[in-house]
PATORBA-424044 format. One record per residue (C-alpha): residue in three letters; x, y, z. Coordinates in pm, 1 decimal, m for minus. Layout:
<rs>
r:ALA, u:X, v:Y, w:Z
...
</rs>
This chain:
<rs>
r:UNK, u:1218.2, v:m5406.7, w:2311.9
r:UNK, u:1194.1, v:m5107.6, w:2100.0
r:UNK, u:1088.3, v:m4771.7, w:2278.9
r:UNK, u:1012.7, v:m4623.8, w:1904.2
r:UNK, u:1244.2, v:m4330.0, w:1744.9
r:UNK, u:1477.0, v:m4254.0, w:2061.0
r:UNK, u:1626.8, v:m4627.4, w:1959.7
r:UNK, u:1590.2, v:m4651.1, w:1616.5
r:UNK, u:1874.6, v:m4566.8, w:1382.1
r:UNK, u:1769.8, v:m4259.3, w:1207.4
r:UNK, u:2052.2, v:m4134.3, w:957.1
r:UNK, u:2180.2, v:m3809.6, w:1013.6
r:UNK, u:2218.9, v:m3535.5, w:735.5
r:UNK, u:2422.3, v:m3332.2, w:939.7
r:UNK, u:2469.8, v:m2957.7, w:910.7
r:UNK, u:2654.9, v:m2756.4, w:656.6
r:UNK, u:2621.0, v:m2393.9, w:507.8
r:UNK, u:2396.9, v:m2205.1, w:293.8
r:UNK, u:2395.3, v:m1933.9, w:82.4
r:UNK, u:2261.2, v:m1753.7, w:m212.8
r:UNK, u:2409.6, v:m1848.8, w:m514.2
r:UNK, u:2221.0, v:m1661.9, w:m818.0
r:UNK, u:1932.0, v:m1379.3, w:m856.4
r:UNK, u:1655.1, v:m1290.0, w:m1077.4
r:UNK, u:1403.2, v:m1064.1, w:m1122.4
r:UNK, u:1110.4, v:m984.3, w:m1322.4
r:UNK, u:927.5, v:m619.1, w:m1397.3
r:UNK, u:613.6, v:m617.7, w:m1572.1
r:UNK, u:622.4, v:m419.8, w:m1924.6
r:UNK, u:353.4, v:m203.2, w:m1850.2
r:UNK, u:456.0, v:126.4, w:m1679.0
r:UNK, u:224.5, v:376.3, w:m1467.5
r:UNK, u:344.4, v:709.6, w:m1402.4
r:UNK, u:256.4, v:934.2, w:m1129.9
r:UNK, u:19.2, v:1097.0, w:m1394.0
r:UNK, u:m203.8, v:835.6, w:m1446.0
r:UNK, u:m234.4, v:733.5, w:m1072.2
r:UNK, u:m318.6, v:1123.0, w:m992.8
r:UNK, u:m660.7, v:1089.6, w:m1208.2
r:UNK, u:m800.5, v:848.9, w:m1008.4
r:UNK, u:m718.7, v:1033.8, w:m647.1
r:UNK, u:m714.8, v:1382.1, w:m747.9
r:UNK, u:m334.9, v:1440.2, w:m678.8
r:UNK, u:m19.8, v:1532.2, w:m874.1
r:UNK, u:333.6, v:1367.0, w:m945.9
r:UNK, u:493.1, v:1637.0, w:m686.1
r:UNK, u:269.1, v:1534.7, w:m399.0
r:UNK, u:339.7, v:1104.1, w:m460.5
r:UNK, u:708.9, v:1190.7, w:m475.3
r:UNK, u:705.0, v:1388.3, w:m193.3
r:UNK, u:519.2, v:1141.8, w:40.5
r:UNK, u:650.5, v:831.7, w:m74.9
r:UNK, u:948.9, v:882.2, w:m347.7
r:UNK, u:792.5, v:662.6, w:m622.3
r:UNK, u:808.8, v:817.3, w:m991.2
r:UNK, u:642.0, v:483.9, w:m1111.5
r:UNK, u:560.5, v:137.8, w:m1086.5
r:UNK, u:484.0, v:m155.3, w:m1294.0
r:UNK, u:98.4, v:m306.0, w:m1338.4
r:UNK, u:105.8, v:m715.8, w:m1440.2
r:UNK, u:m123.4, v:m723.3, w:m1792.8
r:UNK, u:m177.8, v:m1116.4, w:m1815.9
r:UNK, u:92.6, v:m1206.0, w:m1606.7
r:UNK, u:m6.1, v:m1392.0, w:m1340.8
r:UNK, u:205.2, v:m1465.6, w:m960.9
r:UNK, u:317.4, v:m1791.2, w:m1055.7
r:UNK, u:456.5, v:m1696.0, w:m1400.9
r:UNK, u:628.0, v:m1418.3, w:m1235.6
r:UNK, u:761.6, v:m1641.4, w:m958.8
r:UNK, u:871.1, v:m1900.2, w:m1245.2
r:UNK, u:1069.6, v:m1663.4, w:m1521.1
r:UNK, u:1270.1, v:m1437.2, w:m1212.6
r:UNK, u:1377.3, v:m1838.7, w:m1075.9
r:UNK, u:1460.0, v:m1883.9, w:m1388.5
r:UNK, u:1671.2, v:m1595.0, w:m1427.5
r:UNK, u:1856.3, v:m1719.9, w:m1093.9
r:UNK, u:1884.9, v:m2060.9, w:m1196.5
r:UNK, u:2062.3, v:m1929.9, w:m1534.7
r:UNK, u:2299.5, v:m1679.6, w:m1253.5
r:UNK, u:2333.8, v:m2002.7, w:m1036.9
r:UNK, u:2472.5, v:m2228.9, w:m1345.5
r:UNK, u:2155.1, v:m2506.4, w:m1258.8
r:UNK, u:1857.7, v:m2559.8, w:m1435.0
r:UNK, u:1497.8, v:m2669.5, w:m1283.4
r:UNK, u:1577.1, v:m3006.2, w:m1276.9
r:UNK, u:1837.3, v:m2907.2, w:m999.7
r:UNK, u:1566.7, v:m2758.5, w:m771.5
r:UNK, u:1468.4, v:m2998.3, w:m466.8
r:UNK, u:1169.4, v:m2710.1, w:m315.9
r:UNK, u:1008.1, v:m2387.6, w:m406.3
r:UNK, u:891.1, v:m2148.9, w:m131.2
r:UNK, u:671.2, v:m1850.7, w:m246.7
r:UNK, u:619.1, v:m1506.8, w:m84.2
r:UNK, u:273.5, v:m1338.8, w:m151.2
r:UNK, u:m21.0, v:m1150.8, w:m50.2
r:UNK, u:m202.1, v:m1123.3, w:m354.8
r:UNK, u:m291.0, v:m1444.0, w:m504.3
r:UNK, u:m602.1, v:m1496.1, w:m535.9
r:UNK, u:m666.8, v:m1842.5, w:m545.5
r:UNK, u:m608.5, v:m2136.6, w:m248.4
r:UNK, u:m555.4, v:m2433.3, w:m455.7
r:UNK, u:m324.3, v:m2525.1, w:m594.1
r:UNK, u:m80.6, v:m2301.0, w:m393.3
r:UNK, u:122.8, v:m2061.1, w:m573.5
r:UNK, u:451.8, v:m2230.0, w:m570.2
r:UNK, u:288.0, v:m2513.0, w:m696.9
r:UNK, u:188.3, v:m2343.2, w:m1027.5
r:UNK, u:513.1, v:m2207.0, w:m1002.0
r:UNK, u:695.3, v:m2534.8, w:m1035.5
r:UNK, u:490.2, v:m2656.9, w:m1282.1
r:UNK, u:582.9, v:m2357.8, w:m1494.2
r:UNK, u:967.8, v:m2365.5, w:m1388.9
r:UNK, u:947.2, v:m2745.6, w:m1515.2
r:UNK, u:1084.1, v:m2864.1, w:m1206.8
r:UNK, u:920.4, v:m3161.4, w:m1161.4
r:UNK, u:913.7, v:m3328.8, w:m806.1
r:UNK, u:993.9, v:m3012.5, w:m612.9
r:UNK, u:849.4, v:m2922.3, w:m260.0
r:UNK, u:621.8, v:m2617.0, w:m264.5
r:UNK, u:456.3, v:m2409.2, w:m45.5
r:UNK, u:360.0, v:m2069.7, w:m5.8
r:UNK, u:452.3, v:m1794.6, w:283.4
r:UNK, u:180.4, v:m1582.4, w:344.3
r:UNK, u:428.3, v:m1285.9, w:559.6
r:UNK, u:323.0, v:m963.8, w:338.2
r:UNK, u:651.7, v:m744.8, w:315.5
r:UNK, u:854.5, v:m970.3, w:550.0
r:UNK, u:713.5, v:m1268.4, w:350.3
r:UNK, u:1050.6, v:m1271.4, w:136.1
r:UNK, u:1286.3, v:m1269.8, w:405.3
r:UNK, u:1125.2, v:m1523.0, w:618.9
r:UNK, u:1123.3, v:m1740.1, w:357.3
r:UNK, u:1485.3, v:m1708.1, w:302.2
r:UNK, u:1534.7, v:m1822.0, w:672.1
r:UNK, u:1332.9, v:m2113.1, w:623.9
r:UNK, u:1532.8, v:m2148.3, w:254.4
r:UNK, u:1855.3, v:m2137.5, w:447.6
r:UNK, u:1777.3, v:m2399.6, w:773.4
r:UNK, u:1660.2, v:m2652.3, w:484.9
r:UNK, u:1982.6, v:m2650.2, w:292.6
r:UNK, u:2188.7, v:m2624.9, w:613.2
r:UNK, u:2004.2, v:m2911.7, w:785.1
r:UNK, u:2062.3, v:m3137.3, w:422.1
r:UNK, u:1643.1, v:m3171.7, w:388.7
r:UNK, u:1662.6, v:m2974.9, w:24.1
r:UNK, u:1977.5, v:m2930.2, w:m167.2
r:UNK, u:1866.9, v:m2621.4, w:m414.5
r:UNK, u:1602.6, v:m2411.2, w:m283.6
r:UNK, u:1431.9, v:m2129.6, w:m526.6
r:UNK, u:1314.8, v:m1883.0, w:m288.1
r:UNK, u:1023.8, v:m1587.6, w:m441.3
r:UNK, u:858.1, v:m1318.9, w:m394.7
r:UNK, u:582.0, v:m1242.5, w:m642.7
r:UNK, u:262.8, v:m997.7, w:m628.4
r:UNK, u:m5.6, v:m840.4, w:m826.3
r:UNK, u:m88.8, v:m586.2, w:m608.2
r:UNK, u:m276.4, v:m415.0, w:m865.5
r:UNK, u:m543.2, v:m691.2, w:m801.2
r:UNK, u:m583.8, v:m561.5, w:m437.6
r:UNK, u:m570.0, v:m222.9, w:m392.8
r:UNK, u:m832.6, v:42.5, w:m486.4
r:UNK, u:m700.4, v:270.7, w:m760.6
r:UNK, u:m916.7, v:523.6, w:m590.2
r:UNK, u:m773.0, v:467.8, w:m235.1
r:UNK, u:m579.0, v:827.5, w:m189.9
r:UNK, u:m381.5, v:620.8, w:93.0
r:UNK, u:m286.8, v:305.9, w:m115.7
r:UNK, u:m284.4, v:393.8, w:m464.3
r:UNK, u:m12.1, v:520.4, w:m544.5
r:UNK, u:224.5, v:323.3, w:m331.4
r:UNK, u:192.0, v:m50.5, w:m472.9
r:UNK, u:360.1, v:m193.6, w:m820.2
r:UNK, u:330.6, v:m541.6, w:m954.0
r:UNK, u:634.2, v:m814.7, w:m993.5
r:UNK, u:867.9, v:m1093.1, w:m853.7
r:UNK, u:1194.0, v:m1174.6, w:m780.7
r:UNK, u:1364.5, v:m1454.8, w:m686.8
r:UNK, u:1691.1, v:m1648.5, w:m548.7
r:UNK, u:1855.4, v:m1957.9, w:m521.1
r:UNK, u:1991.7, v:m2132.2, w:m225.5
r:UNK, u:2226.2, v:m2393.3, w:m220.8
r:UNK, u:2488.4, v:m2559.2, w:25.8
r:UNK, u:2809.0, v:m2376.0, w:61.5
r:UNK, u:3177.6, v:m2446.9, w:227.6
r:UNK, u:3126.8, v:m2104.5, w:416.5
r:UNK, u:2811.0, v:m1973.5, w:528.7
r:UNK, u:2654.2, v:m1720.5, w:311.5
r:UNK, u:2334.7, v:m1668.5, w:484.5
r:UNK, u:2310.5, v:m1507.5, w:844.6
r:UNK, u:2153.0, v:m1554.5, w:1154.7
r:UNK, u:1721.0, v:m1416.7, w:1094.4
r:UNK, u:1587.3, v:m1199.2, w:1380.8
r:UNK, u:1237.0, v:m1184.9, w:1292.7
r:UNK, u:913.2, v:m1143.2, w:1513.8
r:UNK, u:544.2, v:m973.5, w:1455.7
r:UNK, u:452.3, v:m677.8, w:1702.3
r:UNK, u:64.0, v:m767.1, w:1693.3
r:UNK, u:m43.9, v:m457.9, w:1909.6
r:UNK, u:m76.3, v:m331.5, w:1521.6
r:UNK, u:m238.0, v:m640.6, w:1423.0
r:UNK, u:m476.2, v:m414.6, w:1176.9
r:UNK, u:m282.1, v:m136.8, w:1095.7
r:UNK, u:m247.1, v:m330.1, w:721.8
r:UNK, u:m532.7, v:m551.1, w:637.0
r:UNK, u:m797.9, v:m638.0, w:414.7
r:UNK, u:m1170.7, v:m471.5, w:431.8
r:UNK, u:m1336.0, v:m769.6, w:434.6
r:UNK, u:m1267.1, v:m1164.4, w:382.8
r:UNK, u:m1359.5, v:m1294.0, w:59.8
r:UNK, u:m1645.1, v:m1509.7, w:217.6
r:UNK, u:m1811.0, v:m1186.6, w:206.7
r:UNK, u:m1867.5, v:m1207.9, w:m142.0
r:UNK, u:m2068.5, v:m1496.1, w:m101.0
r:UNK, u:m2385.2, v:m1231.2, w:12.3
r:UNK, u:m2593.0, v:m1104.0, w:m267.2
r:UNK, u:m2575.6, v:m761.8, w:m141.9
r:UNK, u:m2167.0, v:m715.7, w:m92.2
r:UNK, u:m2087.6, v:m526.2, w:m385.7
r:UNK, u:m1724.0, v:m425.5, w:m327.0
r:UNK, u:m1384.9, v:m640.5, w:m323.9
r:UNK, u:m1234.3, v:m660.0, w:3.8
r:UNK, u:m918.5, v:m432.8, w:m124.9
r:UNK, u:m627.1, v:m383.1, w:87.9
r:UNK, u:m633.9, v:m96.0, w:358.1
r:UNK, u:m401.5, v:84.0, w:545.0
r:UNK, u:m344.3, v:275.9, w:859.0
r:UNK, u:m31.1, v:458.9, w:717.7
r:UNK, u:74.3, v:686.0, w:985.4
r:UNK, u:63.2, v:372.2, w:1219.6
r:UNK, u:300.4, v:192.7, w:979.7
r:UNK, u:534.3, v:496.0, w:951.0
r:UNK, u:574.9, v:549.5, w:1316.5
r:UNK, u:607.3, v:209.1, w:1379.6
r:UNK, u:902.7, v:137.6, w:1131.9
r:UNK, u:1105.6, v:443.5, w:1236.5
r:UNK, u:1096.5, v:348.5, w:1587.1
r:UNK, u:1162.3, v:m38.9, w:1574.5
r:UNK, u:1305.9, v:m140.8, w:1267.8
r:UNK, u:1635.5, v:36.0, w:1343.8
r:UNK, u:1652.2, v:m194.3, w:1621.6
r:UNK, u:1578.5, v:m542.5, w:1422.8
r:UNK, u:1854.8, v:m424.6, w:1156.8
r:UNK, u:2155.6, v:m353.3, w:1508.3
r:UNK, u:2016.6, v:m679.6, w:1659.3
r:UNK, u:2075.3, v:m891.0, w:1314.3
r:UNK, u:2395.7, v:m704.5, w:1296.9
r:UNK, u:2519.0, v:m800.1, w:1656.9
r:UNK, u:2375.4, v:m1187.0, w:1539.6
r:UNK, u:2634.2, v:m1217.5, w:1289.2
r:UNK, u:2920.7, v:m1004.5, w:1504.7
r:UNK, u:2920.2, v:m750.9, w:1223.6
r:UNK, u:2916.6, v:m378.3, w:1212.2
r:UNK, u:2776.1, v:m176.7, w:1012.8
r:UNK, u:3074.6, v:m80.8, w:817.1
r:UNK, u:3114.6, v:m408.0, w:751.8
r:UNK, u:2786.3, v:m453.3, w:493.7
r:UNK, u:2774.3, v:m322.6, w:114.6
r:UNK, u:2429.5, v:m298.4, w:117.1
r:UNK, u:2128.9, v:m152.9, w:299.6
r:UNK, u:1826.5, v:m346.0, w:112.1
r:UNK, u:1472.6, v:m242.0, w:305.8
r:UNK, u:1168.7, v:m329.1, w:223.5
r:UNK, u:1077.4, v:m60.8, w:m7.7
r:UNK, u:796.5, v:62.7, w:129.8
r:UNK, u:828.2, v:460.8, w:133.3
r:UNK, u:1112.6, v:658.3, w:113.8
r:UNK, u:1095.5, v:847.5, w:418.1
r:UNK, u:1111.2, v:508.4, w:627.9
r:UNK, u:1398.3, v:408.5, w:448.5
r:UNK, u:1575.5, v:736.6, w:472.3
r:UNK, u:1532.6, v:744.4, w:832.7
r:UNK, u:1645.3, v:407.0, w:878.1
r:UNK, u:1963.7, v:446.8, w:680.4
r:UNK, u:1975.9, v:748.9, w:924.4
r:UNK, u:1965.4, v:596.9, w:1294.7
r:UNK, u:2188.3, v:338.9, w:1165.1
r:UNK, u:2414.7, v:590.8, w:1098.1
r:UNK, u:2570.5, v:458.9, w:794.9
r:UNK, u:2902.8, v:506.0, w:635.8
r:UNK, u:2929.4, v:649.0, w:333.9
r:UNK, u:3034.0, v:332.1, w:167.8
r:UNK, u:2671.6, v:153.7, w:219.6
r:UNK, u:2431.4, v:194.8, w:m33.2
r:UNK, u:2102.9, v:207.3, w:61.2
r:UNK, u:1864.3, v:57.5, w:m195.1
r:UNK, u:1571.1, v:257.1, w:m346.4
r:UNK, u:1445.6, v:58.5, w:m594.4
r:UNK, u:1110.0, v:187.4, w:m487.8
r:UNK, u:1173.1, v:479.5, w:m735.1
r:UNK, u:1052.6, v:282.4, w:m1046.6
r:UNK, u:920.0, v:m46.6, w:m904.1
r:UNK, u:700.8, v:121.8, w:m643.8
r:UNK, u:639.5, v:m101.2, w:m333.4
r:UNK, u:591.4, v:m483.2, w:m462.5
r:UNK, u:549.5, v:m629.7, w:m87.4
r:UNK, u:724.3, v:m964.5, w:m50.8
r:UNK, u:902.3, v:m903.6, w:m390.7
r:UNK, u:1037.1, v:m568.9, w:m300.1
r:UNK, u:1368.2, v:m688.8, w:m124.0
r:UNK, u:1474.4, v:m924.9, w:m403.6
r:UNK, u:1421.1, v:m658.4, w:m658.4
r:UNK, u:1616.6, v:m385.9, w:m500.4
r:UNK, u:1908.3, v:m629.9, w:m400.4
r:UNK, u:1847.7, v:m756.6, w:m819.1
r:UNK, u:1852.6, v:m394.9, w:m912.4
r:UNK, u:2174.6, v:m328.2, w:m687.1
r:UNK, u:2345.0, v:m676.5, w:m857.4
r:UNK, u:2234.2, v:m566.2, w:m1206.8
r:UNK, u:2408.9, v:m210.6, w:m1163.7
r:UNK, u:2741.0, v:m273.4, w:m1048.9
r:UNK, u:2630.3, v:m96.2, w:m758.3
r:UNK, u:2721.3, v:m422.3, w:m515.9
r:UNK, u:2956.1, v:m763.1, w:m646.0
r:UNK, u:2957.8, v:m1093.0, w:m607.0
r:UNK, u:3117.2, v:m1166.1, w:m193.5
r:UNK, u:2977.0, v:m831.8, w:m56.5
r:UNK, u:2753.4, v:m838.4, w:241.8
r:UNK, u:2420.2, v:m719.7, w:212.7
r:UNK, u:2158.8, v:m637.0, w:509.6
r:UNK, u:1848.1, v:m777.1, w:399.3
r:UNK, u:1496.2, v:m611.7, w:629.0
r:UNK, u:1097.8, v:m661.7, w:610.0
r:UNK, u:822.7, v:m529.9, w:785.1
r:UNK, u:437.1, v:m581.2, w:658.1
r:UNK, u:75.1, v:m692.3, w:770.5
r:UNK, u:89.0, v:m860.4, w:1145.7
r:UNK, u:314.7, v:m646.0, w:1160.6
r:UNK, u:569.0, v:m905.1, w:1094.0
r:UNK, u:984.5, v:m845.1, w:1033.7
r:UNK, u:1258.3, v:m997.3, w:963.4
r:UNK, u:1617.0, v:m972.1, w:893.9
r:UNK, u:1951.3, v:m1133.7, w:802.8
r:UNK, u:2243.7, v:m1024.8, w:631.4
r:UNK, u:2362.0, v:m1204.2, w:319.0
r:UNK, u:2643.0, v:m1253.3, w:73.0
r:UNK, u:2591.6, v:m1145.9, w:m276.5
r:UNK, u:2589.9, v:m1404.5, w:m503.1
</rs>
């Protein structure tokens, strides 16, 4: 007599390796300097440098998440020599889509063309991207999804006040995106991720949505942030996530190419690369610079921007680290495709 599962025979995938194996990226066409930001919160270029490092970002025109999502996973496909038709799931990092059905990475395969895929969205703010690589990287290894196209995409500009003095002039629009596919030799380290929710608020909205449903609620629940919080948070733990993801893989830190935050302000990332004391040979991403912070598509646009300047090749190791909303992190160290 049966006693259900525990007796039946249930093929087993197996395990085998993962990896990244191309990268894309895409960067809205319209730019905003510092100049036009300072108009709406009575500031100047000097002051937005000087507290976060960002000279500009990019603001989406008709370009919504999914399109984003779709032509930077295209651009990887392309890197990766597949096409769409190769792609078995889609998992999609954001925080600023605005609609609940269909998900995101739903639109997003149906404008990648590749029909049949899994998709789902990750809803993990700045450490949205990296989580979903972890999740990316135990499908592939376990055999449940051969190709995995793994995004981050935002329109921030959708969610944040322009007249916020706090906010404004920190967030950018865009996506990026890899591809994850079985390898002989793993490509993909071991995560260390976790959410310190004693700052459960310190980044949140004003207000659900629902509360547009009253007559009287007259303005959009925009993003908010307790930025000090957030500061003093990230340069006292993350430096910690980034040794423990180090000792996960039994790497030092001479060992990685590649420093590649979340590029949230300049002075975290700074005193990051700091406490870790880095050798000189590790480049420390600031992509931030010209693509301002684009929350869960900030880490595959700096490690994009790295690939795309010469600045790291194909085999290097790179150190991969969110933090956002919850607050949520997460880290792993990867090879470059």
């Amino acid at each position: 007599m049966s006693d259900g599962v525990t007796s039946a025979k249930v093929r087993s995938r197996g395990r085998r390796s993962a990896r990244i194996l191309g990268i894309g990226a895409y960067r809205p066409n319209r730019v905003v300097g510092n100049e036009e930001i300072s108009k709406y919160i009575d500031s100047d270029d000097r002051w937005i440098q000087t507290r976060s490092g960002i000279v500009s970002r990019r603001f989406a025109a008709g370009e919504s998440i999914p399109e984003m999502a779709a032509w930077s996973a295209s651009k990887a496909l392309t890197a990766a020599g597949l096409t769409p038709k190769d792609v078995s799931c889609v998992i999609l990092a954001t925080m600023s889509y605005l609609h609940q059905a269909p998900p995101a990475a739903a639109a997003c395969v149906a404008e990648l063309e590749a029909t049949g895929a899994a998709a789902f969205d990750i809803g993990g703010a700045c450490a949205g991207f990296s989580q979903a690589l972890a999740v990316a990287s135990s499908l592939v290894s376990s055999g449940d999804a051969q190709y995995v196209v793994v995004a981050g995409a935002e329109r921030m500009s959708d969610i944040v006040d322009i007249t916020d003095r706090s906010t404004a002039f920190l967030f950018g629009d865009g996506a990026g995106a890899v591809i994850i596919g079985p390898s002989e030799q793993p490509g993909i380290g071991p995560v260390v991720w976790g959410s310190d929710t004693t700052h459960l608020h310190a980044i949140k909205q004003s207000a659900s949505f629902s509360a547009l449903k009253t007559p009287s609620a007259v303005r959009w629940p925009y993003l908010e942030m307790a930025g000090v919080e957030v500061f003093r948070w990230a340069i006292s733990a993350l430096a910690d996530v980034i040794r423990e993801a180090l000792d996960a893989a039994g790497l030092e830190p001479i060992d990685i190419k590649a420093l590649v935050l979340h590029q949230a302000n300049v002075r975290i990332i700074e005193s990051i690369a700091n406490q870790l004391k880095l050798p000189a040979s590790v480049v420390v991403a600031h992509s931030l610079r010209e693509d301002g912070n684009t929350s869960a598509a900030s880490i595959p646009m700096a490690l994009e921007a790295l690939c795309a300047t010469g600045k790291v090749q194909s085999g290097d190791l790179a150190l991969l680290a969110g933090f956002g909303s919850g607050l949520g992190y997460s880290a792993q160290i990867v090879t470059v495709p």
